[in-house]
PyMOL Python script that loads the backbone (N, CA, C, O; Angstrom):
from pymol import cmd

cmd.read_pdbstr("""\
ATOM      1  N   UNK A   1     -28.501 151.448-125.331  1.00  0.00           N
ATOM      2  CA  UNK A   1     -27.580 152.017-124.376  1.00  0.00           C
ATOM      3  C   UNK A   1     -28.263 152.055-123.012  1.00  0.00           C
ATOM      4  O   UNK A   1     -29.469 152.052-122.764  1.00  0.00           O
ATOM      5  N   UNK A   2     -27.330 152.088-122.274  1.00  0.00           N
ATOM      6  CA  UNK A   2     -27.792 151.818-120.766  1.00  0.00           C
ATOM      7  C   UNK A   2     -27.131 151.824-119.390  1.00  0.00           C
ATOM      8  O   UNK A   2     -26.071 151.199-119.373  1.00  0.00           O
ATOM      9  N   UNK A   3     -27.371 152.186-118.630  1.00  0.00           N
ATOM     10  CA  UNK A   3     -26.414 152.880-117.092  1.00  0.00           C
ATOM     11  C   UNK A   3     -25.787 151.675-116.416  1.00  0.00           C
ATOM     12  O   UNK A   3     -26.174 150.576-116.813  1.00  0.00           O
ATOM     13  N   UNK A   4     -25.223 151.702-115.822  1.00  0.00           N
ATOM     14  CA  UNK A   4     -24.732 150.392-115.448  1.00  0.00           C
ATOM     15  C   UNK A   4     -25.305 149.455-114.173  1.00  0.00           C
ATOM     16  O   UNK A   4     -24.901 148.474-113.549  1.00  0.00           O
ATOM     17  N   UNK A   5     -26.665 150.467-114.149  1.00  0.00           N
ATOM     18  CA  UNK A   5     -27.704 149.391-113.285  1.00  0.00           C
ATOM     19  C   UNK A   5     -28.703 149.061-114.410  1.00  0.00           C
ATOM     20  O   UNK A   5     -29.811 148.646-114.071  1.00  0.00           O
ATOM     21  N   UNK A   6     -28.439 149.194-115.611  1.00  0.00           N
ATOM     22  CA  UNK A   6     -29.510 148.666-116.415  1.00  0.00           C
ATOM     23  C   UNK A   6     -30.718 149.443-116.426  1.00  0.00           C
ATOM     24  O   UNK A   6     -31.819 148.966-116.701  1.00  0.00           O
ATOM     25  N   UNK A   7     -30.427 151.089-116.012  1.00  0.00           N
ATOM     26  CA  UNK A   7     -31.721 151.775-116.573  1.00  0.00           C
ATOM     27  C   UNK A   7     -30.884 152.633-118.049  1.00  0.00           C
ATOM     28  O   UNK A   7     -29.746 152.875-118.452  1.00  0.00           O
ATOM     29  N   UNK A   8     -32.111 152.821-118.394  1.00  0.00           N
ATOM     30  CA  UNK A   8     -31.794 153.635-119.937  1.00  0.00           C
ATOM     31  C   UNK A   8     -31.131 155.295-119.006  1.00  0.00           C
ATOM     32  O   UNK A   8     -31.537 155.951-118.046  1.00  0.00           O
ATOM     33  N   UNK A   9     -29.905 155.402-119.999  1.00  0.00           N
ATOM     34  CA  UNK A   9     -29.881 156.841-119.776  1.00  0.00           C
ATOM     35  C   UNK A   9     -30.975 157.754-119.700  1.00  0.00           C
ATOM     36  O   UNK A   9     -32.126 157.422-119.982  1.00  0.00           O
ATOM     37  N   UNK A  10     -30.443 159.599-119.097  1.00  0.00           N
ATOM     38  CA  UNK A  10     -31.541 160.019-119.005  1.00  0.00           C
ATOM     39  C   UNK A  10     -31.269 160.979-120.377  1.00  0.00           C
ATOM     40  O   UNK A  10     -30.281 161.225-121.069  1.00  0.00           O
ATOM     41  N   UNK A  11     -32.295 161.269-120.383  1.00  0.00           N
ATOM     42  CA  UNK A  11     -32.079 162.340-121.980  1.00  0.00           C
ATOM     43  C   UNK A  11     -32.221 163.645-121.717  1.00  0.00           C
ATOM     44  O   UNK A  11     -33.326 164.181-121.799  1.00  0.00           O
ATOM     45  N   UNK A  12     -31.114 164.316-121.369  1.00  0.00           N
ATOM     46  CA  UNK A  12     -31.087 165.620-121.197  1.00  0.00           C
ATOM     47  C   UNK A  12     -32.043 166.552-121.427  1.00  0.00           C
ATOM     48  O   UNK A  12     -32.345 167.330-120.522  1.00  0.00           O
ATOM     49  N   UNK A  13     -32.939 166.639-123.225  1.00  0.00           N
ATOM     50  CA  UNK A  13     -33.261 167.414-123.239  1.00  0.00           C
ATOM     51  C   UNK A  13     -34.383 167.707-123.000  1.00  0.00           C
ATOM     52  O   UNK A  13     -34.973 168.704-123.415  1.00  0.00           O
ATOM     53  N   UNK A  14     -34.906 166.650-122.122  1.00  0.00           N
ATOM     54  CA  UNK A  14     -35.919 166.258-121.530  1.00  0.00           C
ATOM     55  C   UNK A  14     -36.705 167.821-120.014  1.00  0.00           C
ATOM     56  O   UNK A  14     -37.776 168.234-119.569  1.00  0.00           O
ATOM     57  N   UNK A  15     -34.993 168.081-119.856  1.00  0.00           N
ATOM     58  CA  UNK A  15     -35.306 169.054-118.837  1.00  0.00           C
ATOM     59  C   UNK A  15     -35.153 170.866-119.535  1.00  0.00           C
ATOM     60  O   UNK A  15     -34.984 171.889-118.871  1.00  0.00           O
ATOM     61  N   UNK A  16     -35.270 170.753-120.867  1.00  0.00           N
ATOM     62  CA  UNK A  16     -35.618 171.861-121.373  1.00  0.00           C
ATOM     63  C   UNK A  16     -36.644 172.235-121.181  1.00  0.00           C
ATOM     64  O   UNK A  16     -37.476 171.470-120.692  1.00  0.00           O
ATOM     65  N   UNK A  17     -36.975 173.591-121.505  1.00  0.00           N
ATOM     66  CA  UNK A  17     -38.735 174.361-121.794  1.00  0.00           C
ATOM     67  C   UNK A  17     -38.742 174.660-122.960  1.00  0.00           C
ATOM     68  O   UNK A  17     -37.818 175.179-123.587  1.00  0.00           O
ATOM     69  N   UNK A  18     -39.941 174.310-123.403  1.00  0.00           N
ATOM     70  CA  UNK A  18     -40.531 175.568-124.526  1.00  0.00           C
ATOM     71  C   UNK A  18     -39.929 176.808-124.422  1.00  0.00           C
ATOM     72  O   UNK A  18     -39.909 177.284-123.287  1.00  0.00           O
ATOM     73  N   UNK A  19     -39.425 177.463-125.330  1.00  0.00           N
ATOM     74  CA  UNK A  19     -39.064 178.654-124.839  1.00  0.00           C
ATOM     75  C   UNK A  19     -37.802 179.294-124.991  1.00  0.00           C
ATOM     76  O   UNK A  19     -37.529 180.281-125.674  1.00  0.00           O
ATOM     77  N   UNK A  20     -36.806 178.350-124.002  1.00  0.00           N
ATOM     78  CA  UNK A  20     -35.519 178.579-123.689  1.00  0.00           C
ATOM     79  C   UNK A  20     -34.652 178.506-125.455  1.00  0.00           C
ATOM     80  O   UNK A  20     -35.032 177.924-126.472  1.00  0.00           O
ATOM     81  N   UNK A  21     -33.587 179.230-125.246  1.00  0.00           N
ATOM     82  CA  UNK A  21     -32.538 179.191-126.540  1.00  0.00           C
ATOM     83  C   UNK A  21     -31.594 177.886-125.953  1.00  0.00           C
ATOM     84  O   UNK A  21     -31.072 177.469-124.919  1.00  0.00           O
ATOM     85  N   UNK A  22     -31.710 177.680-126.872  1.00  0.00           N
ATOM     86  CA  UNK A  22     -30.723 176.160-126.813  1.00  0.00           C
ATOM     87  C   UNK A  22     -29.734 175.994-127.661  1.00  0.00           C
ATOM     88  O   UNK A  22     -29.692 177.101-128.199  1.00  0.00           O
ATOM     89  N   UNK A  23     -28.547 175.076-128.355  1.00  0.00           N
ATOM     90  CA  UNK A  23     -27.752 175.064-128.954  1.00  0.00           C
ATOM     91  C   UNK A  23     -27.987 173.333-129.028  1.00  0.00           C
ATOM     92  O   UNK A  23     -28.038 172.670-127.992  1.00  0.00           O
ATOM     93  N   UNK A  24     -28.135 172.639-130.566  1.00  0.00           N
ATOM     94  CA  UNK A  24     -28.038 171.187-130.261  1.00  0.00           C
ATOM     95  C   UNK A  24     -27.023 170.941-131.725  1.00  0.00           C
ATOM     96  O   UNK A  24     -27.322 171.293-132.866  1.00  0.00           O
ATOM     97  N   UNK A  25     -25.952 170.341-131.351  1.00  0.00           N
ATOM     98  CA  UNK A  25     -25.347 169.420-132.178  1.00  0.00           C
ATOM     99  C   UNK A  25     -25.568 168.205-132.664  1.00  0.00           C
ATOM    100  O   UNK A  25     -25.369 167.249-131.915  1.00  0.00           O
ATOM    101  N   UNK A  26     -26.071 167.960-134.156  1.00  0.00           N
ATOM    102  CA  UNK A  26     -26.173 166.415-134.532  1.00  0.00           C
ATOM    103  C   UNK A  26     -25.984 165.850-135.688  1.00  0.00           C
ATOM    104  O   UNK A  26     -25.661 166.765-136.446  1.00  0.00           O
ATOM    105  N   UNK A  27     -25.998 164.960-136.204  1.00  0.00           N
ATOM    106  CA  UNK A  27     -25.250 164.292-137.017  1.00  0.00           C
ATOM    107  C   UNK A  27     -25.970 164.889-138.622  1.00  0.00           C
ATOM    108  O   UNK A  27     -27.130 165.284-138.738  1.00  0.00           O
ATOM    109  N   UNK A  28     -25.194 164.835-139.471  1.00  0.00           N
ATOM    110  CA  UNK A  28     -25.617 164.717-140.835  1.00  0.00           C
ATOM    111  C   UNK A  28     -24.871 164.042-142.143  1.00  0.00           C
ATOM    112  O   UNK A  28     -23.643 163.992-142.203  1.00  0.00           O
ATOM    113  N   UNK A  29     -25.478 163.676-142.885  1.00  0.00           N
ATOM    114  CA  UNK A  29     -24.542 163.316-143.737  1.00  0.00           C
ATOM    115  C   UNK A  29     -23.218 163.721-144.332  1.00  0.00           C
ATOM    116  O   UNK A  29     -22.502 162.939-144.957  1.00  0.00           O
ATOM    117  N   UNK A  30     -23.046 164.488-144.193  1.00  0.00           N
ATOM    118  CA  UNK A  30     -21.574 165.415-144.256  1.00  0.00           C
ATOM    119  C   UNK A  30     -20.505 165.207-142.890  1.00  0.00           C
ATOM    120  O   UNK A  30     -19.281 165.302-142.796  1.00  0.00           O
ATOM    121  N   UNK A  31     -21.511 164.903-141.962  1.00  0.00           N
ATOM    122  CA  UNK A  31     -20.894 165.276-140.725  1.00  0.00           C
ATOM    123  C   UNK A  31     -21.409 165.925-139.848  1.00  0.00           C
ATOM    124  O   UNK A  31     -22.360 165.257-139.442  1.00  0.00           O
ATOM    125  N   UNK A  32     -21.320 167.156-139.129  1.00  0.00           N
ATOM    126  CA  UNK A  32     -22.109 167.501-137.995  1.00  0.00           C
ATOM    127  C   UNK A  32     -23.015 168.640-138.154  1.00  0.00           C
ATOM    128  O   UNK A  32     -22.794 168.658-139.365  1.00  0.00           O
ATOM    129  N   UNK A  33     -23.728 169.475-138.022  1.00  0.00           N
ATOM    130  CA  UNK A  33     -24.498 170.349-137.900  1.00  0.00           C
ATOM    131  C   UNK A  33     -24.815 170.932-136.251  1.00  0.00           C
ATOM    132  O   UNK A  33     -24.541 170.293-135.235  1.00  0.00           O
ATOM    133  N   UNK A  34     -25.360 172.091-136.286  1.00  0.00           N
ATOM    134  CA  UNK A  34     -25.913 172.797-135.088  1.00  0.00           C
ATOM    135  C   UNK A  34     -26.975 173.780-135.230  1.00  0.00           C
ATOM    136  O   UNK A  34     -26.670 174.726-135.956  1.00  0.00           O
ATOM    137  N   UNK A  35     -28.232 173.806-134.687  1.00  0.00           N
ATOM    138  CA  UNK A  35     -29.302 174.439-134.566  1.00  0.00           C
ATOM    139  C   UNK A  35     -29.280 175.202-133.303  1.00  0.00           C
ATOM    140  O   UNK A  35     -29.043 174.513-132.311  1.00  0.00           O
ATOM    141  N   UNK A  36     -29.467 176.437-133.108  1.00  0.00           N
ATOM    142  CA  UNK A  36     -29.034 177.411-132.369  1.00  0.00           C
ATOM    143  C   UNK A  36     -30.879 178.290-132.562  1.00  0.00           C
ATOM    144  O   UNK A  36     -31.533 178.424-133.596  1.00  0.00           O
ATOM    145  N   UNK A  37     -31.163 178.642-131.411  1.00  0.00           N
ATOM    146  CA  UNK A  37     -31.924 179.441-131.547  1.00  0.00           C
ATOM    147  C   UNK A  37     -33.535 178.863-130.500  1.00  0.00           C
ATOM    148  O   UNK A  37     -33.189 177.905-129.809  1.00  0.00           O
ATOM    149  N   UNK A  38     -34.614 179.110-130.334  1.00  0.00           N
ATOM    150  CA  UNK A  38     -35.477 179.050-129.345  1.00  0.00           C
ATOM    151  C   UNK A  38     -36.158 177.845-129.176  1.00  0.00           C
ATOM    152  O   UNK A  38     -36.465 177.609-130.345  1.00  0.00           O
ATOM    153  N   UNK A  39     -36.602 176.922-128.516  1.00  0.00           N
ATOM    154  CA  UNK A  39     -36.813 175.625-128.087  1.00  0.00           C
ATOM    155  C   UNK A  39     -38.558 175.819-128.313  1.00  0.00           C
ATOM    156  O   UNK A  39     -39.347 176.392-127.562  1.00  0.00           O
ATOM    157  N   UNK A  40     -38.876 175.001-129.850  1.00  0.00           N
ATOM    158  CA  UNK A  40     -40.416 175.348-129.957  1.00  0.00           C
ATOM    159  C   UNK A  40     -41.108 173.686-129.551  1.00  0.00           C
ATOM    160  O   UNK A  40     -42.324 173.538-129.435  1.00  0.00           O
ATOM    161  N   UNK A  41     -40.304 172.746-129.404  1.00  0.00           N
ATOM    162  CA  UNK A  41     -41.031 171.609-128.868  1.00  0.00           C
ATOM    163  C   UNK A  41     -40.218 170.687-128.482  1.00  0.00           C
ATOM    164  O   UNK A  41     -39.107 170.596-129.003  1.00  0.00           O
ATOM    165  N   UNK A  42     -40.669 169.759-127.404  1.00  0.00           N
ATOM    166  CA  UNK A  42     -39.413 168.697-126.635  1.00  0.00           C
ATOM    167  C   UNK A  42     -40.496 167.542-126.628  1.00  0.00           C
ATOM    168  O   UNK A  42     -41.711 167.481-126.438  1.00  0.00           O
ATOM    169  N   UNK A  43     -39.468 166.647-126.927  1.00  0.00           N
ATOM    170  CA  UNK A  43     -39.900 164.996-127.449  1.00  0.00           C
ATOM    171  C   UNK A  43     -39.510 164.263-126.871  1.00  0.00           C
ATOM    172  O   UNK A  43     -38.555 164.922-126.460  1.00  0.00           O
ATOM    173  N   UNK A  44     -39.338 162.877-126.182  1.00  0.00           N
ATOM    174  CA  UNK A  44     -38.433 161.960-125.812  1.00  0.00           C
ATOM    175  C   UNK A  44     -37.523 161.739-127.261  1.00  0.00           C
ATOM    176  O   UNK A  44     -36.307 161.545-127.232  1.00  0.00           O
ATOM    177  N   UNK A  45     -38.220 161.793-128.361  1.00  0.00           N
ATOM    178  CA  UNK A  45     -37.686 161.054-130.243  1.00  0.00           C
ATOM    179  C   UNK A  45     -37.237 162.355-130.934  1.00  0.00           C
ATOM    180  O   UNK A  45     -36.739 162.358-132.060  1.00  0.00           O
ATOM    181  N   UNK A  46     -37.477 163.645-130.071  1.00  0.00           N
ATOM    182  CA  UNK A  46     -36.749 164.321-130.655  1.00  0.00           C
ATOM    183  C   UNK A  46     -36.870 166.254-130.110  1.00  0.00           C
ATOM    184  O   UNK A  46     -37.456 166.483-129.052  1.00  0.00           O
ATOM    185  N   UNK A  47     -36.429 167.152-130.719  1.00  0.00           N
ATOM    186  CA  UNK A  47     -36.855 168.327-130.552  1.00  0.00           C
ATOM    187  C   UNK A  47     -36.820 169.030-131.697  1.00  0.00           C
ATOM    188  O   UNK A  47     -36.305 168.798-132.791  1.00  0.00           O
ATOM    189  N   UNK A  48     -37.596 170.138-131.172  1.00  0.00           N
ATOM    190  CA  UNK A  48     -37.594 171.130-132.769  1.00  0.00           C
ATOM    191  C   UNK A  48     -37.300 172.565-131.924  1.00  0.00           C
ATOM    192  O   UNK A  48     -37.918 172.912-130.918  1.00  0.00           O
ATOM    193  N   UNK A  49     -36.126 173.370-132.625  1.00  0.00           N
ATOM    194  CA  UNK A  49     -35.471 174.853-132.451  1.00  0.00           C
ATOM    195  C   UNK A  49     -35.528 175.456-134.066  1.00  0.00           C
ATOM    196  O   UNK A  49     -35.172 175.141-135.202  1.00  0.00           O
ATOM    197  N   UNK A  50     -36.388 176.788-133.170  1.00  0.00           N
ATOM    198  CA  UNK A  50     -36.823 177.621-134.396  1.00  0.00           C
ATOM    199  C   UNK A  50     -34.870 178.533-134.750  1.00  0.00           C
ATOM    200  O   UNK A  50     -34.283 179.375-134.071  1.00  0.00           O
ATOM    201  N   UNK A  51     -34.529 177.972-135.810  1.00  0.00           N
ATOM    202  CA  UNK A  51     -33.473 178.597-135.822  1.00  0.00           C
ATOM    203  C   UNK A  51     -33.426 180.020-136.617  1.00  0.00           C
ATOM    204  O   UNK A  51     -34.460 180.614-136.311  1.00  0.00           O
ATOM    205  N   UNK A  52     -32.690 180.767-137.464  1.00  0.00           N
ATOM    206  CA  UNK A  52     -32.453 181.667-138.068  1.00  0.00           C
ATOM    207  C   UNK A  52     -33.054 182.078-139.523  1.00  0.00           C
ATOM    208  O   UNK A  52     -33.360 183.158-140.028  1.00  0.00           O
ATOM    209  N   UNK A  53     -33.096 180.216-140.137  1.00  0.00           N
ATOM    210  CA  UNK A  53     -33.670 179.577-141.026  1.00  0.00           C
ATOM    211  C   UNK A  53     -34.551 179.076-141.096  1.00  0.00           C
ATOM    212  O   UNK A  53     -34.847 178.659-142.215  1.00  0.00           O
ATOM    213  N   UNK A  54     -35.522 178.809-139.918  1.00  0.00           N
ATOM    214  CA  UNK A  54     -36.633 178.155-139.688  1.00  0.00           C
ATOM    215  C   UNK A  54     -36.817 177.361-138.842  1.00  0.00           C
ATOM    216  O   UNK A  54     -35.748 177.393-138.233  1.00  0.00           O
ATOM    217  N   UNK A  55     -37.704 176.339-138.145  1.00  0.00           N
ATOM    218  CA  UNK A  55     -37.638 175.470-137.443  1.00  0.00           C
ATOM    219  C   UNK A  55     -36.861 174.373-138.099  1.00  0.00           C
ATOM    220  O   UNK A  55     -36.864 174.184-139.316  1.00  0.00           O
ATOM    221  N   UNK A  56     -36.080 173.537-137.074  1.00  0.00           N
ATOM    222  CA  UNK A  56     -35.300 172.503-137.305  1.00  0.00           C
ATOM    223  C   UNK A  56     -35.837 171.536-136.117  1.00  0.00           C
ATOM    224  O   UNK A  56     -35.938 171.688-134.899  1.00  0.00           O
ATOM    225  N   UNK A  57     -36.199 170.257-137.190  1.00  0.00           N
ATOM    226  CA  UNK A  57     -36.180 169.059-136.377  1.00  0.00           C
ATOM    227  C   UNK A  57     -35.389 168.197-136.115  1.00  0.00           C
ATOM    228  O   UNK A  57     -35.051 167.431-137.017  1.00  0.00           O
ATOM    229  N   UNK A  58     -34.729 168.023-134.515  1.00  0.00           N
ATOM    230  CA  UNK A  58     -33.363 167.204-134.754  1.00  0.00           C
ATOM    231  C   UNK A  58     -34.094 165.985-133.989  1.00  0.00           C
ATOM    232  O   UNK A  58     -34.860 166.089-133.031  1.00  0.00           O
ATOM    233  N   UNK A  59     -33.562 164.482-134.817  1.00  0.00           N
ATOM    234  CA  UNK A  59     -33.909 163.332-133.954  1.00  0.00           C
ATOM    235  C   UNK A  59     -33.559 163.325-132.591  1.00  0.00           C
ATOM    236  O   UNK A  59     -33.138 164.398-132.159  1.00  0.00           O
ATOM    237  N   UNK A  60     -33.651 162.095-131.571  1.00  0.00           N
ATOM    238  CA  UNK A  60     -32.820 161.803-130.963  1.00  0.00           C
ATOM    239  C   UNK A  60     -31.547 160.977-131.288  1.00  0.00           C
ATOM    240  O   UNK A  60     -30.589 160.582-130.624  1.00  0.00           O
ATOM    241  N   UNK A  61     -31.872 160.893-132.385  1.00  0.00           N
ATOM    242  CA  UNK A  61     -31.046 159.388-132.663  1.00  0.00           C
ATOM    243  C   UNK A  61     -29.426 160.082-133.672  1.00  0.00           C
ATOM    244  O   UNK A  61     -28.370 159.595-134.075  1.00  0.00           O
ATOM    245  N   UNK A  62     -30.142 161.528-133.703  1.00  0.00           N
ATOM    246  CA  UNK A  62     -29.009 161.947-134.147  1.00  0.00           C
ATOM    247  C   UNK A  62     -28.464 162.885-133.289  1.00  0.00           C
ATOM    248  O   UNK A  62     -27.447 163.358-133.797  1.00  0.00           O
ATOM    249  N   UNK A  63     -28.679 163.294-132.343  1.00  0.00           N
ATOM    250  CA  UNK A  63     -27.980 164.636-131.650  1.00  0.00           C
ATOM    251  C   UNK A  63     -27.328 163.647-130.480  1.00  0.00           C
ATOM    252  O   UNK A  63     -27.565 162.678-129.759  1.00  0.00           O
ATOM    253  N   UNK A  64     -25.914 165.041-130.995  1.00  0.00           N
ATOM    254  CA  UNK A  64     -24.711 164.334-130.264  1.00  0.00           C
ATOM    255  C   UNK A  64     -24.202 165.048-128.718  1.00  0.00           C
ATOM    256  O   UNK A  64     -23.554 164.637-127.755  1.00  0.00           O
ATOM    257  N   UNK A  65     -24.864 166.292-129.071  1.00  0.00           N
ATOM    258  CA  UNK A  65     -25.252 167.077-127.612  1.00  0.00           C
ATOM    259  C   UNK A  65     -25.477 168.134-127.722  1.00  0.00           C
ATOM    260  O   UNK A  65     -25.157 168.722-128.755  1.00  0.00           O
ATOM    261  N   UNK A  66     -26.110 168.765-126.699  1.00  0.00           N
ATOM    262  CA  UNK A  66     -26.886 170.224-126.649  1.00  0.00           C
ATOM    263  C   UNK A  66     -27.048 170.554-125.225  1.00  0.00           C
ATOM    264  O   UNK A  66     -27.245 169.738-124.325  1.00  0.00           O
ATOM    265  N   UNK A  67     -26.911 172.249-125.071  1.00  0.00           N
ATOM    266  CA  UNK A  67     -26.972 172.193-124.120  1.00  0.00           C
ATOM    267  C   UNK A  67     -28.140 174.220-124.141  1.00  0.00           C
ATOM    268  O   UNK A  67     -28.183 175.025-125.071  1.00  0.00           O
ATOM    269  N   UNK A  68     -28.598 174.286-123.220  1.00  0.00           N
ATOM    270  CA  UNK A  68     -28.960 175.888-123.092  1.00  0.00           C
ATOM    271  C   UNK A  68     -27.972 176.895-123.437  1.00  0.00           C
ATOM    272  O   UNK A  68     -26.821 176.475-123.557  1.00  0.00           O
ATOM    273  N   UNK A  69     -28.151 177.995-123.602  1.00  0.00           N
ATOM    274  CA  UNK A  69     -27.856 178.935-123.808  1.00  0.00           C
ATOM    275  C   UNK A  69     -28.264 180.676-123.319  1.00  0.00           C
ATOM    276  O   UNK A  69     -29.405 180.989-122.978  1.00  0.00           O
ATOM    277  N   UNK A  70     -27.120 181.651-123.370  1.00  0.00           N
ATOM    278  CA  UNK A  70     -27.694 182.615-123.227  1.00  0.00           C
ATOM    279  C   UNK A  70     -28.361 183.468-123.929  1.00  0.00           C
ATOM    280  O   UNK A  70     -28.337 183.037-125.082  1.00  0.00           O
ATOM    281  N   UNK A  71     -29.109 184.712-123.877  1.00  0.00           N
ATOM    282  CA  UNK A  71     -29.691 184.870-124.748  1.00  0.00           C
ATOM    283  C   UNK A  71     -28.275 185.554-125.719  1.00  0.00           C
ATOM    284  O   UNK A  71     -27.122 185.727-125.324  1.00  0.00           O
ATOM    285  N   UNK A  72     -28.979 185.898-127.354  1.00  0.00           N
ATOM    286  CA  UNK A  72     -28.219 186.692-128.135  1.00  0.00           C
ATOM    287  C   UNK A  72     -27.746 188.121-127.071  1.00  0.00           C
ATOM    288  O   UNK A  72     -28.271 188.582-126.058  1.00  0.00           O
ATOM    289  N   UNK A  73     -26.347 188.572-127.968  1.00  0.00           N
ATOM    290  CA  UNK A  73     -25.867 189.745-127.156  1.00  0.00           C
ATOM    291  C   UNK A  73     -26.768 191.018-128.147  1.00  0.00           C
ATOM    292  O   UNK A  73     -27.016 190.954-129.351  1.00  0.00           O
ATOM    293  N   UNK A  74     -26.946 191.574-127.664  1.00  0.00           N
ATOM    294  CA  UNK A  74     -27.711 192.772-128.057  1.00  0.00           C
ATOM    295  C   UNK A  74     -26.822 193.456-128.538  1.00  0.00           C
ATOM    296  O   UNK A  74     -25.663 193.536-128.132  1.00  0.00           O
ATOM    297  N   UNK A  75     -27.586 194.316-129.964  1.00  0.00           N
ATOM    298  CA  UNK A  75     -26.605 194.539-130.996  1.00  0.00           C
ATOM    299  C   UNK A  75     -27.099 196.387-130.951  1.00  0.00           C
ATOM    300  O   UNK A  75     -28.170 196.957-130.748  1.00  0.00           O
ATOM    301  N   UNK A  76     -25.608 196.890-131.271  1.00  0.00           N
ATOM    302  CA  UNK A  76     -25.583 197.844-130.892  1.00  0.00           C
ATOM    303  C   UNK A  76     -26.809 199.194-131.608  1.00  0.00           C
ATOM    304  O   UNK A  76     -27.409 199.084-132.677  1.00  0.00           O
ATOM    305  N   UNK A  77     -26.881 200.216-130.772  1.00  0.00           N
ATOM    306  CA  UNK A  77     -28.010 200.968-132.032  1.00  0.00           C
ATOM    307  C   UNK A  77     -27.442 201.131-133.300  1.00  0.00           C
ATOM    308  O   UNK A  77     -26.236 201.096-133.545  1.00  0.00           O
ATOM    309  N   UNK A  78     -28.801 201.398-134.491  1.00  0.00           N
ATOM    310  CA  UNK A  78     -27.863 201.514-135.692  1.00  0.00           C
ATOM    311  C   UNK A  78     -27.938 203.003-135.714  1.00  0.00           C
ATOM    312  O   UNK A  78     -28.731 203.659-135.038  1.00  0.00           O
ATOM    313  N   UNK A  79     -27.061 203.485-136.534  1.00  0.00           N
ATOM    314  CA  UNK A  79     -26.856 204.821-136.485  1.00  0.00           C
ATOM    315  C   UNK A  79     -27.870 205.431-137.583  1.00  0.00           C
ATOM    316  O   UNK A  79     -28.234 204.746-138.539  1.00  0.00           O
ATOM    317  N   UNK A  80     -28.242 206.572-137.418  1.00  0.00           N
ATOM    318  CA  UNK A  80     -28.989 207.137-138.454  1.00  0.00           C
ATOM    319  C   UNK A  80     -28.323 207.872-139.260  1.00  0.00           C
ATOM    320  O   UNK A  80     -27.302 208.281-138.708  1.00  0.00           O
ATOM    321  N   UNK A  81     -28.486 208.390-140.801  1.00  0.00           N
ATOM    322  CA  UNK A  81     -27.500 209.123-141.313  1.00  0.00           C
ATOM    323  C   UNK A  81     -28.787 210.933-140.823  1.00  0.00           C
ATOM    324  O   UNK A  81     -29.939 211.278-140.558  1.00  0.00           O
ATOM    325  N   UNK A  82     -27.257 211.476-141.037  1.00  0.00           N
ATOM    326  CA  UNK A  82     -27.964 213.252-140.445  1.00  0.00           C
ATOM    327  C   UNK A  82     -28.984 213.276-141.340  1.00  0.00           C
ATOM    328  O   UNK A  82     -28.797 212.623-142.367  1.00  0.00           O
ATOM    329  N   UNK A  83     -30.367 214.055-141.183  1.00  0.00           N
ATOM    330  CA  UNK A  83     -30.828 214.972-141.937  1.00  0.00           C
ATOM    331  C   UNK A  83     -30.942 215.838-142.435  1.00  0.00           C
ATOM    332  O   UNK A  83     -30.968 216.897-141.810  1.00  0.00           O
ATOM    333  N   UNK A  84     -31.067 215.798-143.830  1.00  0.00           N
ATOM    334  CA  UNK A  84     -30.662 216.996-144.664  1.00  0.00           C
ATOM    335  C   UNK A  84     -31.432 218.523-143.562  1.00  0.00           C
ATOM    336  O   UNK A  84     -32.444 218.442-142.865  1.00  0.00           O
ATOM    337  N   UNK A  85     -30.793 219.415-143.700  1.00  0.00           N
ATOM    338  CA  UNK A  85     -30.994 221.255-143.572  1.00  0.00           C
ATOM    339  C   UNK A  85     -32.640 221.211-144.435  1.00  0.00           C
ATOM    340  O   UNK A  85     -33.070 221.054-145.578  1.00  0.00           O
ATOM    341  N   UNK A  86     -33.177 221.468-143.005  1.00  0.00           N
ATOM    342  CA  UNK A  86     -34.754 222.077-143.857  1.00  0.00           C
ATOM    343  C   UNK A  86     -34.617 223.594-144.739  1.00  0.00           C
ATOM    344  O   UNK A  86     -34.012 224.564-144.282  1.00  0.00           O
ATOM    345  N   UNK A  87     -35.420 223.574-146.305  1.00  0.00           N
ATOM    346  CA  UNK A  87     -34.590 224.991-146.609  1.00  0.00           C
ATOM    347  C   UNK A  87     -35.159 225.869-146.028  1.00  0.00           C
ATOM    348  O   UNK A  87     -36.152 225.803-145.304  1.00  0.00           O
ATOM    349  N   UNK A  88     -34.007 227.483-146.589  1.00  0.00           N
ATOM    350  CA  UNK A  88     -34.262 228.149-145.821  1.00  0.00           C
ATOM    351  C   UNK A  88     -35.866 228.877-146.325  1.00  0.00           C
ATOM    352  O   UNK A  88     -36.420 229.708-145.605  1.00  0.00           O
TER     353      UNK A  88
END
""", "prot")
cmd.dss("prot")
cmd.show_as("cartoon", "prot")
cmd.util.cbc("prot")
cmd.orient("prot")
């Protein structure tokens, strides 16, 4: 594939960081998949996002697009149950 002056596209995820939460869509045998979660390495051949489940390595040759993200929404406090009456 190639631009229509004959340079190779650019590869987006090229301008990620280490770091950043990302979202990448890509192919699988079923059909599509998505890895969601923090950007632990960037490749020209590929990237790896530590997801929920672990790190995921997506090719290039399979991701169909991705883009940054914000962070997770912050989840509300959890409630404590009362404590019992110290006796008397």
């Amino acid at each position: 594939m190639t631009t229509d002056d004959g340079t190779p596209p650019p590869l987006p995820w090229l301008q990620w960081r280490v770091g950043e939460r990302v979202v990448v869509r890509y192919r699988v045998p079923d059909g599509f998949s998505d890895a969601l979660g923090e950007l632990l390495e960037v490749h020209p051949d590929r990237v790896v996002v530590r997801t929920r489940r672990g790190p995921v390595e997506v090719p290039a040759t399979a991701m169909v697009t991705g883009k940054r993200v914000p962070p997770p929404p912050s989840s509300p406090p959890r409630e404590r149950p009362p404590r019992p009456a110290p006796p008397p």
